[in-house]
VOMARMI-725413 format. One record per residue (C-alpha): residue in three letters; chain; x, y, z. Coordinates in Angstrom, 3 decimals. Example, Ala and Ser with C-alpha at 12.3 -4.5 7.8 and 13.67 -1.06 7.14 Angstrom:
% residues 2
R | Ala | A | 12.300 | -4.500 | 7.800
R | Ser | A | 13.670 | -1.060 | 7.140
END
This chain:
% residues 383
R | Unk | A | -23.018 | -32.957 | 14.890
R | Unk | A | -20.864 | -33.951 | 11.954
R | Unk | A | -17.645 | -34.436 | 12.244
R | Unk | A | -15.211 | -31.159 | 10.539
R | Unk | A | -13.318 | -32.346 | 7.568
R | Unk | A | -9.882 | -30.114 | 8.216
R | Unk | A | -7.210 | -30.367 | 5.518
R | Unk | A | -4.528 | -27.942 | 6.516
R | Unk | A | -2.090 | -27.206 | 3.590
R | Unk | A | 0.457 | -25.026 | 5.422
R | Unk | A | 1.830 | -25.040 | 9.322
R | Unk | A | -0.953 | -22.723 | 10.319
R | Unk | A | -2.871 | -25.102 | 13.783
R | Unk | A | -6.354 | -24.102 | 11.827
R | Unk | A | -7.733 | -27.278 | 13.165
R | Unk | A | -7.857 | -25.269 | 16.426
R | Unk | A | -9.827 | -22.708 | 15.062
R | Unk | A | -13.052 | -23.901 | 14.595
R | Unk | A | -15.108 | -21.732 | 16.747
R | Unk | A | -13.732 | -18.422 | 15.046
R | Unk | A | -14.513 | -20.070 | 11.935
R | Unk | A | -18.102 | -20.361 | 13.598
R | Unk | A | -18.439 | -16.675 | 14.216
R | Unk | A | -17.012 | -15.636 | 11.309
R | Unk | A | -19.448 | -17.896 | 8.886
R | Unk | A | -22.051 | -16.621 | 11.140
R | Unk | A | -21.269 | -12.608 | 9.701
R | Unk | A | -20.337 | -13.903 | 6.321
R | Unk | A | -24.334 | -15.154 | 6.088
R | Unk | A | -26.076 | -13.393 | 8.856
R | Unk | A | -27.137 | -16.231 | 10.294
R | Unk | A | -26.578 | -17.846 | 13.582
R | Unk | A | -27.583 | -21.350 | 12.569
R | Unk | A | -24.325 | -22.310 | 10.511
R | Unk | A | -22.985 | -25.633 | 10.470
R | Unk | A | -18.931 | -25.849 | 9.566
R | Unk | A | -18.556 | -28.696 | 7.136
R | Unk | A | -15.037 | -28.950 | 5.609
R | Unk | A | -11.689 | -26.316 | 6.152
R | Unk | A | -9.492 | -26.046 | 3.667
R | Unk | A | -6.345 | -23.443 | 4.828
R | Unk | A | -3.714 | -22.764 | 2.136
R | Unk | A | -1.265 | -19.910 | 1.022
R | Unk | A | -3.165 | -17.089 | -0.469
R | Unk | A | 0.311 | -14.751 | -0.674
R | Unk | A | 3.872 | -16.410 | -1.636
R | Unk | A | 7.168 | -15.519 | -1.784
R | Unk | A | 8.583 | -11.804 | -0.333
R | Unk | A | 6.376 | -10.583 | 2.498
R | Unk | A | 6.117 | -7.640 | 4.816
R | Unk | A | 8.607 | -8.083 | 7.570
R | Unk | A | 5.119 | -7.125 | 9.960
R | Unk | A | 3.402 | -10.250 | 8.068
R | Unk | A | 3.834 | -13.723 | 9.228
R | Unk | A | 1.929 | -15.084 | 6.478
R | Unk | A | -1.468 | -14.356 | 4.650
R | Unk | A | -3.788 | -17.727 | 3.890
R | Unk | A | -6.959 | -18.519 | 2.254
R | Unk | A | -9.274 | -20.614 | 4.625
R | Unk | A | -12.323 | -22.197 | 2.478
R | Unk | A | -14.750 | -24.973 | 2.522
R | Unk | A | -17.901 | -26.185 | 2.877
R | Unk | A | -20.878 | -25.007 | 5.580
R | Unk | A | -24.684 | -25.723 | 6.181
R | Unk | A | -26.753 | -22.724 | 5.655
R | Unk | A | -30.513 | -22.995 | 6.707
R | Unk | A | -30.543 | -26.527 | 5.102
R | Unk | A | -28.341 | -25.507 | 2.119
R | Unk | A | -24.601 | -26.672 | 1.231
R | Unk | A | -22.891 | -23.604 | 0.638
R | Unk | A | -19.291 | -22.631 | 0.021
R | Unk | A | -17.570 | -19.806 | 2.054
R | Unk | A | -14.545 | -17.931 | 1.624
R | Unk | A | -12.031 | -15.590 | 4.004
R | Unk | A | -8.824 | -14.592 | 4.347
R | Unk | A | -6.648 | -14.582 | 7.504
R | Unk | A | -3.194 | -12.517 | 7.844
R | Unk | A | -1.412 | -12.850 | 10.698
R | Unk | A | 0.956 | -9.814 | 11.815
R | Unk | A | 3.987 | -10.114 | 14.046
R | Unk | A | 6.717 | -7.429 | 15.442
R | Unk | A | 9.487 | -6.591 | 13.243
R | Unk | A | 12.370 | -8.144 | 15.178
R | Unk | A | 15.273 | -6.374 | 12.973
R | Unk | A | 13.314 | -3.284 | 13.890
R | Unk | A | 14.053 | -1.259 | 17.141
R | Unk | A | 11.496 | 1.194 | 16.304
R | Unk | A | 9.015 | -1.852 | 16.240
R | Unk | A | 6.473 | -1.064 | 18.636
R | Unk | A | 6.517 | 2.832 | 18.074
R | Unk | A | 3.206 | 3.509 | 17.243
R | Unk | A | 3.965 | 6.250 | 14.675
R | Unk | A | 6.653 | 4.337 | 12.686
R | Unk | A | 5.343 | 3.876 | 9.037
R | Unk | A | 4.884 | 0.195 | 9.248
R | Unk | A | 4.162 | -0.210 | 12.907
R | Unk | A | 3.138 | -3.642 | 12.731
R | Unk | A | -0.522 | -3.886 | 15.039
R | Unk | A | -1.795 | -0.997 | 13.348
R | Unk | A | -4.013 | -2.891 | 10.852
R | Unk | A | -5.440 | -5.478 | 14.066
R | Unk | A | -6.376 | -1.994 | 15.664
R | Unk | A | -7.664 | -0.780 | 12.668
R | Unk | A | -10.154 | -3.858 | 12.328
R | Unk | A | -10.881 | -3.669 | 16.464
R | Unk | A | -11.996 | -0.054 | 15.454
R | Unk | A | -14.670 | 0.134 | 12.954
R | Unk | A | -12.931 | 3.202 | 11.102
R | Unk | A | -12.885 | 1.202 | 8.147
R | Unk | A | -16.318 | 0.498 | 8.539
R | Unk | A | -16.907 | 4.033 | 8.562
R | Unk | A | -15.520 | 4.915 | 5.124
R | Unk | A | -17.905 | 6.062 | 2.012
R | Unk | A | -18.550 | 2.501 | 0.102
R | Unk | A | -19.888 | 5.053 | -3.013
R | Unk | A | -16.443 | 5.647 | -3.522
R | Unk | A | -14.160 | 2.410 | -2.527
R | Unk | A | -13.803 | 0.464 | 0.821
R | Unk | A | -11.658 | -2.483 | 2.612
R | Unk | A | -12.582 | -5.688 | 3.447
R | Unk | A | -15.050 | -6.588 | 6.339
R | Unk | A | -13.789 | -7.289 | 9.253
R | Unk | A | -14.749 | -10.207 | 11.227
R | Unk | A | -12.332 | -11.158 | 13.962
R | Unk | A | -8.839 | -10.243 | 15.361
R | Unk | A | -7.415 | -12.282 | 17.786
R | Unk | A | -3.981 | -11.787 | 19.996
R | Unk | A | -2.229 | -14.995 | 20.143
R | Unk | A | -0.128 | -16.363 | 22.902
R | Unk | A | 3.089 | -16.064 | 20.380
R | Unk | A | 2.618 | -12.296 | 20.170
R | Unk | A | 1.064 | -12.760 | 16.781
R | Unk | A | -1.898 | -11.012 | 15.747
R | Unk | A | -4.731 | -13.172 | 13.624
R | Unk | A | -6.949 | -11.035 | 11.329
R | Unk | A | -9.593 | -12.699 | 10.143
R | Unk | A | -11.460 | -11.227 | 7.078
R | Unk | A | -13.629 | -11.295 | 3.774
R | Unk | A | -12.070 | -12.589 | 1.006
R | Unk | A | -12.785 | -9.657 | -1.941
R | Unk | A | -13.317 | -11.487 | -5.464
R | Unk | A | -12.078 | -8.784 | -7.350
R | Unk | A | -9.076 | -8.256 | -9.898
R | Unk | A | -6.019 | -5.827 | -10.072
R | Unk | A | -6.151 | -2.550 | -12.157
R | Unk | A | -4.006 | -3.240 | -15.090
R | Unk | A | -4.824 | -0.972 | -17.606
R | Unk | A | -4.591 | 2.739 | -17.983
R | Unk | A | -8.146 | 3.332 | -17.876
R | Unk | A | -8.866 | 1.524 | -15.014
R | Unk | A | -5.658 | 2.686 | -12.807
R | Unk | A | -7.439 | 6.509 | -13.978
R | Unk | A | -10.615 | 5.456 | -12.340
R | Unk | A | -8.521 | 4.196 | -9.071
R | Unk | A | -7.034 | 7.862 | -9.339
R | Unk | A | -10.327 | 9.518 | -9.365
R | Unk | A | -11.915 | 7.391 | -6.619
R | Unk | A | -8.767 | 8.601 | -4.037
R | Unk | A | -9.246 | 11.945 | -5.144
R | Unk | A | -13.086 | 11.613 | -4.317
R | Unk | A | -12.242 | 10.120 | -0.975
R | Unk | A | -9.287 | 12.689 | 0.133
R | Unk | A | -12.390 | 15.370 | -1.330
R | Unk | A | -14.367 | 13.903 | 1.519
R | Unk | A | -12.122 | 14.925 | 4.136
R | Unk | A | -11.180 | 18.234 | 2.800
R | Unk | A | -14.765 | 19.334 | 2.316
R | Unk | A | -15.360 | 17.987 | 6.502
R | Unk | A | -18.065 | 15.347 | 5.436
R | Unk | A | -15.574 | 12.961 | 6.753
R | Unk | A | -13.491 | 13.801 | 10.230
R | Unk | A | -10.240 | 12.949 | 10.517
R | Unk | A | -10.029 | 10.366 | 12.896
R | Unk | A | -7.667 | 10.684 | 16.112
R | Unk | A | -6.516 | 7.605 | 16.913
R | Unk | A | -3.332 | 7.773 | 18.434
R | Unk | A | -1.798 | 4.584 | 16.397
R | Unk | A | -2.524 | 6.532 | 13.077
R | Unk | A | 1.066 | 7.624 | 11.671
R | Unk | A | 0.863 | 11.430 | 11.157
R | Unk | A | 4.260 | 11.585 | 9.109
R | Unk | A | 4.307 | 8.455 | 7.076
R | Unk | A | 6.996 | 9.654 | 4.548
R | Unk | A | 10.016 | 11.270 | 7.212
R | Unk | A | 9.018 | 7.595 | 8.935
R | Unk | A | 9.565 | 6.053 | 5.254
R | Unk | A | 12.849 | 7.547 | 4.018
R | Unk | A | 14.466 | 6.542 | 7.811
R | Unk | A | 13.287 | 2.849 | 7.217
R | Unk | A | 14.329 | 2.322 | 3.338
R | Unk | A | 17.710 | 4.212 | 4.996
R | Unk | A | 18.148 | 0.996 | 7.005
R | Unk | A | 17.102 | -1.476 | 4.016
R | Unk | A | 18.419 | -0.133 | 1.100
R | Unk | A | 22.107 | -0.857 | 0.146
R | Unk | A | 24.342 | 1.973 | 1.628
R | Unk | A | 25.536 | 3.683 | -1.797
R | Unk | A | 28.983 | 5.257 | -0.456
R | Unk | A | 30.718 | 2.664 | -0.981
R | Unk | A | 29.736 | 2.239 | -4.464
R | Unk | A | 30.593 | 6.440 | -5.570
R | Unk | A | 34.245 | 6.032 | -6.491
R | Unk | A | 33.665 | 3.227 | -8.914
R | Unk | A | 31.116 | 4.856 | -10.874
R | Unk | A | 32.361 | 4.874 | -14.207
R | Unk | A | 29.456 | 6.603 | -16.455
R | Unk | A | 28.499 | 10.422 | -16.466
R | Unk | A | 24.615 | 9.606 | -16.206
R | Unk | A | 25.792 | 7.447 | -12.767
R | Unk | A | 27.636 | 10.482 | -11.429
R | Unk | A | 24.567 | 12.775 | -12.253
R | Unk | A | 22.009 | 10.859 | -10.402
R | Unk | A | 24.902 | 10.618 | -7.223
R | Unk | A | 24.805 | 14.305 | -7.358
R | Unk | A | 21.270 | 14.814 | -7.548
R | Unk | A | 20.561 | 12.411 | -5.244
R | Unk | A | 22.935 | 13.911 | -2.563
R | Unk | A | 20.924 | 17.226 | -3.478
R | Unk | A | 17.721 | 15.768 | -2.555
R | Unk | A | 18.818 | 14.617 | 0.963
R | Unk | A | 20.148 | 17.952 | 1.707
R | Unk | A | 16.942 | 19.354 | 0.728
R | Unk | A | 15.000 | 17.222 | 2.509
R | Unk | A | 14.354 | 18.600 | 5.791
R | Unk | A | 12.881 | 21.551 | 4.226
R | Unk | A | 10.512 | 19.549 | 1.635
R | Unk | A | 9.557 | 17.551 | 4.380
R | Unk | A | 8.626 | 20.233 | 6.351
R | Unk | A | 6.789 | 22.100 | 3.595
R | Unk | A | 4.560 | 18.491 | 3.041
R | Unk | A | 3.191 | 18.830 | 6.566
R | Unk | A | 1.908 | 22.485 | 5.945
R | Unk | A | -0.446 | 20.767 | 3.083
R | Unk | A | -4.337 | 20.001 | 3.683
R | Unk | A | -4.805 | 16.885 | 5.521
R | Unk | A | -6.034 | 13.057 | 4.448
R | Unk | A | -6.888 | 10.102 | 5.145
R | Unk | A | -4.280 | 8.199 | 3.470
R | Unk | A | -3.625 | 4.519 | 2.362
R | Unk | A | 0.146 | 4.836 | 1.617
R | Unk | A | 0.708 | 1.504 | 0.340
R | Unk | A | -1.223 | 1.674 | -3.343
R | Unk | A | 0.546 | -0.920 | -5.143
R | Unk | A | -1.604 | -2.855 | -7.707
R | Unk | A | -1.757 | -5.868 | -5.716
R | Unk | A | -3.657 | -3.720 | -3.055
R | Unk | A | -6.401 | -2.834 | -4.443
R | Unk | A | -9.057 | -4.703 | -5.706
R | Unk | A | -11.692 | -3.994 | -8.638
R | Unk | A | -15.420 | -5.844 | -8.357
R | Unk | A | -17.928 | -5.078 | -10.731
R | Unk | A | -21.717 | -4.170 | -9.240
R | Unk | A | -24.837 | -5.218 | -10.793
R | Unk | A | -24.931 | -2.496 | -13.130
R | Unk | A | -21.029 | -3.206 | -14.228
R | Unk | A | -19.410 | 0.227 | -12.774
R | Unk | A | -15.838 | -0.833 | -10.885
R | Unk | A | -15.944 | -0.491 | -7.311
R | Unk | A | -13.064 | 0.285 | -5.516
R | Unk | A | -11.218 | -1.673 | -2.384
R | Unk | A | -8.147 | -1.237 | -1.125
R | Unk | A | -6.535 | -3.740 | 0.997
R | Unk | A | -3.891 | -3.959 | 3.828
R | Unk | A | -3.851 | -0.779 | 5.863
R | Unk | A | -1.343 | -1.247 | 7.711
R | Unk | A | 0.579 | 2.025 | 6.233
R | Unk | A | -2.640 | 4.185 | 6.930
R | Unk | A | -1.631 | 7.916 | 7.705
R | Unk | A | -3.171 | 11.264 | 7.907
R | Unk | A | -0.961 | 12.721 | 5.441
R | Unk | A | -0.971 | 15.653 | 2.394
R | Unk | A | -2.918 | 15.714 | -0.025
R | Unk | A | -1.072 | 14.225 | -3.404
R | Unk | A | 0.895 | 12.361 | -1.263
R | Unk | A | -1.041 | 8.903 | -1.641
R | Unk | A | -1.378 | 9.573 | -5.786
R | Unk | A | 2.116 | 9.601 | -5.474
R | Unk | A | 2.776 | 6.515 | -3.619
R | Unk | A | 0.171 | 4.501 | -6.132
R | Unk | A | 2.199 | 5.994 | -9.326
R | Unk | A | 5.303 | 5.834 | -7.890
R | Unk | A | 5.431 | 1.826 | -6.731
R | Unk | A | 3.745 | 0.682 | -10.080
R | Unk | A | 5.802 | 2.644 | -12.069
R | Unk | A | 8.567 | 0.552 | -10.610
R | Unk | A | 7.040 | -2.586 | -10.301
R | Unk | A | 6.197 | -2.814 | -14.021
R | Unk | A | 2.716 | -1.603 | -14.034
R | Unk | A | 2.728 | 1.601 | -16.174
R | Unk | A | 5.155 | 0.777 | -18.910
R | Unk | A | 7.981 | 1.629 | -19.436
R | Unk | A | 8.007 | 4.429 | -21.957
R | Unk | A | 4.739 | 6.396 | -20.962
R | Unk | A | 5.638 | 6.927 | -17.419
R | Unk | A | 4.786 | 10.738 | -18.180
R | Unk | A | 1.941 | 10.435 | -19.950
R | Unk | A | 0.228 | 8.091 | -17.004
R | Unk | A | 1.639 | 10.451 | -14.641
R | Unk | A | -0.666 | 13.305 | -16.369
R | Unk | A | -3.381 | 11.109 | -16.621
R | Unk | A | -3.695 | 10.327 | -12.986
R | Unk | A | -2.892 | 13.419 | -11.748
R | Unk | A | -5.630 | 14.963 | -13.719
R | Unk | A | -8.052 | 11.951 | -12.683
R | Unk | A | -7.052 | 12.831 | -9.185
R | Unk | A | -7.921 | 16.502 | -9.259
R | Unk | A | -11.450 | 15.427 | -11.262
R | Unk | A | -12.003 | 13.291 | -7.999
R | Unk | A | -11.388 | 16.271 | -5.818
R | Unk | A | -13.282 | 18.601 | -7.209
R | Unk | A | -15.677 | 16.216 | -7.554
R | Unk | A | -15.915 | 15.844 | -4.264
R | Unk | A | -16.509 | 19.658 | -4.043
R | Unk | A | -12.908 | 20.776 | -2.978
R | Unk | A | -12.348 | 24.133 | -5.145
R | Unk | A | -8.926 | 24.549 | -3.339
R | Unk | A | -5.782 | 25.565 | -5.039
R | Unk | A | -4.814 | 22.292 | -7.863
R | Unk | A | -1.072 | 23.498 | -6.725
R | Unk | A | -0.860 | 22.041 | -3.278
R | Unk | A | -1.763 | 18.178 | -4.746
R | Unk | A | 0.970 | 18.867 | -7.557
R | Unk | A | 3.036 | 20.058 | -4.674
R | Unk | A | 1.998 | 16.810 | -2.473
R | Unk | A | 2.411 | 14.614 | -5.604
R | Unk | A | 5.872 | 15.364 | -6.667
R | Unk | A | 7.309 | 15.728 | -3.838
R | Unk | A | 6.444 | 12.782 | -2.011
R | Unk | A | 7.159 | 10.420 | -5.913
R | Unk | A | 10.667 | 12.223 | -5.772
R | Unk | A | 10.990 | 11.246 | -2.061
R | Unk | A | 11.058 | 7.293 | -3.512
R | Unk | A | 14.281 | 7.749 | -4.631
R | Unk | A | 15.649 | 7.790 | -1.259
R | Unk | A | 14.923 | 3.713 | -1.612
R | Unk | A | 15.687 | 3.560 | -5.704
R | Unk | A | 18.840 | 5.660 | -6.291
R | Unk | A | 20.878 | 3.178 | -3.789
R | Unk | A | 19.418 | 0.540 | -5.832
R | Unk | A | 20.919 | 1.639 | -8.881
R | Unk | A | 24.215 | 2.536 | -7.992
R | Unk | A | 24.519 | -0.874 | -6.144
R | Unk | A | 22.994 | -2.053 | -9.771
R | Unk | A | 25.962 | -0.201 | -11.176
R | Unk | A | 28.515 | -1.474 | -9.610
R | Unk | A | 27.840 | -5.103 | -10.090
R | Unk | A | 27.222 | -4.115 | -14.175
R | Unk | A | 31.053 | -2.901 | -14.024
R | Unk | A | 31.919 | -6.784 | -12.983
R | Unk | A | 29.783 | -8.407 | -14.770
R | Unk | A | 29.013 | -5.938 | -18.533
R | Unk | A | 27.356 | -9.246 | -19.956
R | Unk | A | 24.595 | -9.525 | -17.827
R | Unk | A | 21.413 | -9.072 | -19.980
R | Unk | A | 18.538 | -8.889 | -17.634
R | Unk | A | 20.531 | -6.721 | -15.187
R | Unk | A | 21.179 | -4.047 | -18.199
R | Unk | A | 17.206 | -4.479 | -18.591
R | Unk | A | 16.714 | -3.657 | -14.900
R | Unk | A | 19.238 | -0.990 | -14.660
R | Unk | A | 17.876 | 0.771 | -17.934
R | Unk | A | 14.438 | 0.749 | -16.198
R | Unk | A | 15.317 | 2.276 | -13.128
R | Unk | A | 17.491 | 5.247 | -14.721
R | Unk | A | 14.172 | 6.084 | -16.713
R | Unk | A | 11.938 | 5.679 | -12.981
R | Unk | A | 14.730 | 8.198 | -11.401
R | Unk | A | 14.709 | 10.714 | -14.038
R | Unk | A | 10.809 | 11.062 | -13.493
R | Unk | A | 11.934 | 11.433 | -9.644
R | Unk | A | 14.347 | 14.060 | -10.728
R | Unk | A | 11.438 | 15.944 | -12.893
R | Unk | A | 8.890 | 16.176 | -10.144
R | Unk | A | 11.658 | 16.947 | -7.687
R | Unk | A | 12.351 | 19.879 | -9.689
R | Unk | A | 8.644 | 21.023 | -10.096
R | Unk | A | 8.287 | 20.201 | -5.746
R | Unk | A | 11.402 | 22.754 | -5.161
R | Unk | A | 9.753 | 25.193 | -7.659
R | Unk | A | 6.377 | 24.624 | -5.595
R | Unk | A | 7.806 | 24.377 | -1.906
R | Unk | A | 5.992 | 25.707 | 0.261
R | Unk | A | 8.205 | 27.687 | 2.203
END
């Protein structure tokens, strides 16, 4: 047997590994005869991770494959407990942090309609003796939506996969671990991680500040009730975590886009709208839709969304998505508005600051399409 060429570019012990390379080479070509040449492990994700994430890495090399050199590909995350957290091993918090490994363990994600998008392929999770979870995986070759058009087509593909649920072609699955109110579990987090705005409210200076303080304070004590009315909508299968970055375009043979979203770790059974909103909502702040035609890409998706529904067959009423939609976009505020008046106050001590006026400018414009579809949600509530 040759000897394993191992070149390990980060503090990950992959040189220990080699057997689960072995099994996983052995799914990646359906074959049992595979021969591990050469590792290569390096960072696939830098900078600002998921407290749940211990780091994500793309393990490559070499491999004999019925007499041919061939190169594989995979990518292993490794999860890990939230130790700021108390609610860390609750299995129903939003980001409770084994709920992708027991994802993977259970084949659900196996189970989902590939006509219309799927994850990765799972090929081994493994509990280490650290309390670390290893999930070992394919590596997708695909590229991030970008564009209009294609963020559309990501819109129409969830509202073709929420249609299978509604319509009963797919059953919601029971798993215990699945969180069953993702957003009430959301706002209480981004309450702990977001900058505590009271302190900032006397030194507000500017009338547009004040505004969003008092809307904002209107929106928590409305809460409860919008909350409330969200659970009374039709029931998903939802991603909840839609930013670009998660999901993946590869072109088939015949050049259509296919679909995959990765990292499940937020998956929920939540309303319907509700996931739209989290994929317009997070790249409307991260950069993604532009700033400027945050309306008219909030139309467009919608409407995508609705096409995928009723393409799907759901002829249910179009109001209890809109309902879903704005509601839970508005809801993203609970983590922005802080922002901003934190934002604020530092702008007071420091007026010259160029790229903070840029930031701040871009966030008033992502609130005030919070306050819109907050509006619409009240007007929609389902009381």
């Amino acid at each position: 047997m040759l000897q394993v060429q191992v070149e390990g570019r980060t503090g990950l012990p992959i040189e220990g590994k080699l057997e689960q390379l072995n099994r996983c080479l052995e799914q990646i070509f359906g074959h049992d005869g595979v021969e591990l040449l050469s590792v290569v492990c390096e960072d696939l994700v830098s900078g600002s991770l998921n407290p749940t994430t211990a780091g994500i890495y793309r393990v490559h090399g070499l491999a004999h494959v019925r007499g041919e050199e061939k190169s594989w590909s995979l990518v292993l995350k490794v999860s890990k407990a939230d130790s700021d957290d108390k609610l860390k091993d609750d299995i129903q918090h939003h980001n409770y942090w084994l709920r992708e490994a027991l994802l993977f363990e259970s084949g659900l994600l196996d189970e989902l309609p590939e006509s219309i998008l799927r994850a990765p392929r799972s090929y081994l999770v493994e509990e280490q003796a650290d309390g670390t979870a290893w999930l070992w995986m394919e590596h997708v070759d695909g590229y991030y939506p970008r564009t209009k058009e294609q963020l559309v087509h990501v819109a129409h593909q969830l509202g073709r996969f929420g249609g299978e649920y509604l319509m009963g072609r797919s059953g919601l699955p029971s798993e215990t671990w699945i969180c069953r109110s993702w957003l009430k579990s959301w706002i209480v987090g981004s309450r702990q991680y977001a900058p505590d705005p009271h302190p900032y409210v006397d030194q507000l200076q500017k009338e547009n500040e004040r505004s969003i303080w008092a809307w904002f304070q209107q929106l928590e004590r409305e809460e409860e009730q919008l909350l409330a009315s969200l659970q009374r909508l039709p029931r998903v299968l939802a991603h909840q975590d839609l930013g670009h970055k998660n999901i993946l375009l590869v072109q088939d043979p015949q050049g259509a886009e296919q679909v995959v979203f990765i990292d499940w770790q937020f998956m929920s059974i939540s309303g319907v709208g509700e996931d739209l909103a989290k994929m317009f909502g997070v790249n409307m702040s991260n950069g993604v839709i532009p700033l400027g035609h945050y309306r008219e890409y909030r139309e467009a998706l919608f409407d995508s969304y609705i096409a995928g529904l009723r393409a799907a067959g759901w002829d249910g009423d179009a109001a209890l998505a809109r309902f879903g939609f704005c509601a839970a976009a508005a809801f993203r505020s609970v983590w922005e508005v802080p922002r901003y008046l934190a934002w604020a106050t530092q702008l007071e001590e420091n007026p010259q600051d160029e790229q903070l006026i840029q930031r701040m400018e871009r966030l008033e414009q992502v609130i005030a399409i919070h306050m819109e579809m907050w509006a619409e949600a009240q007007a929609k509530a389902l009381i």
